[in-house]
C-alpha positions as CSV (number, residue, x, y, z in Angstrom):
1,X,0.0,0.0,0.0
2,X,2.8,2.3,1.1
3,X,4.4,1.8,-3.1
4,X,1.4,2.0,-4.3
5,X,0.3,5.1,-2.7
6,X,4.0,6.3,-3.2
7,X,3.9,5.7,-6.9
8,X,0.5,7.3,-7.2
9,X,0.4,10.6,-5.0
10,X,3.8,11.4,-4.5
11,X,3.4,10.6,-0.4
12,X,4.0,8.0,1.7
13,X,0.6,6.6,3.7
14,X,2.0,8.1,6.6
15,X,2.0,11.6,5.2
16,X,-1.3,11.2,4.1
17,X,-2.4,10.2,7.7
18,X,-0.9,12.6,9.4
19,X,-1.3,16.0,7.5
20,X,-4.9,16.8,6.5
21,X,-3.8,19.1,4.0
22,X,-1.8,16.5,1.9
23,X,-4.8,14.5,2.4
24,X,-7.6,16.6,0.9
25,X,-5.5,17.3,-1.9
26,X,-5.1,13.4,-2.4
27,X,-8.9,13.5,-2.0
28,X,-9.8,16.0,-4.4
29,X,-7.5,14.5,-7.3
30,X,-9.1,11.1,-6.1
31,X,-12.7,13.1,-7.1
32,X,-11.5,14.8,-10.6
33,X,-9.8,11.2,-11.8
34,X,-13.5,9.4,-10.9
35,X,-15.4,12.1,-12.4
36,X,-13.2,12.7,-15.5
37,X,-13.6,8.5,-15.6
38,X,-16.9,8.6,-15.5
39,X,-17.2,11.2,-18.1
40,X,-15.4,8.8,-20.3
41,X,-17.6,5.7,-19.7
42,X,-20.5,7.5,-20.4
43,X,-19.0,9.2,-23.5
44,X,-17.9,5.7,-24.5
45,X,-21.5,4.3,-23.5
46,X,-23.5,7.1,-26.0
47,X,-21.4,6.1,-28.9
48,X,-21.8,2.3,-28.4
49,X,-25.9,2.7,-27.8
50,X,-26.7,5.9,-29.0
């Protein structure tokens, strides 16, 4: 987890325990990825049934 977080967010798991401001900006990249994914999908979805 501690890689994986490492390789993804720059931080170490501890970081993002410990400092609440590392972590809501973890959180709000977490939030744009999903909704830019979901933009995707349902882009992806229109041209496949639409």
């Amino acid at each position: 987890m501690e890689k994986a977080m490492h390789g993804a967010h720059g931080i170490g798991y501890e970081a993002y325990c410990m400092k609440h401001k590392l972590r809501m900006k973890v959180e709000r990249r977490r939030e744009k990825d999903y909704l830019k994914s979901q933009r995707i999908v349902a882009d992806i979805d229109r041209k496949v049934h639409g």
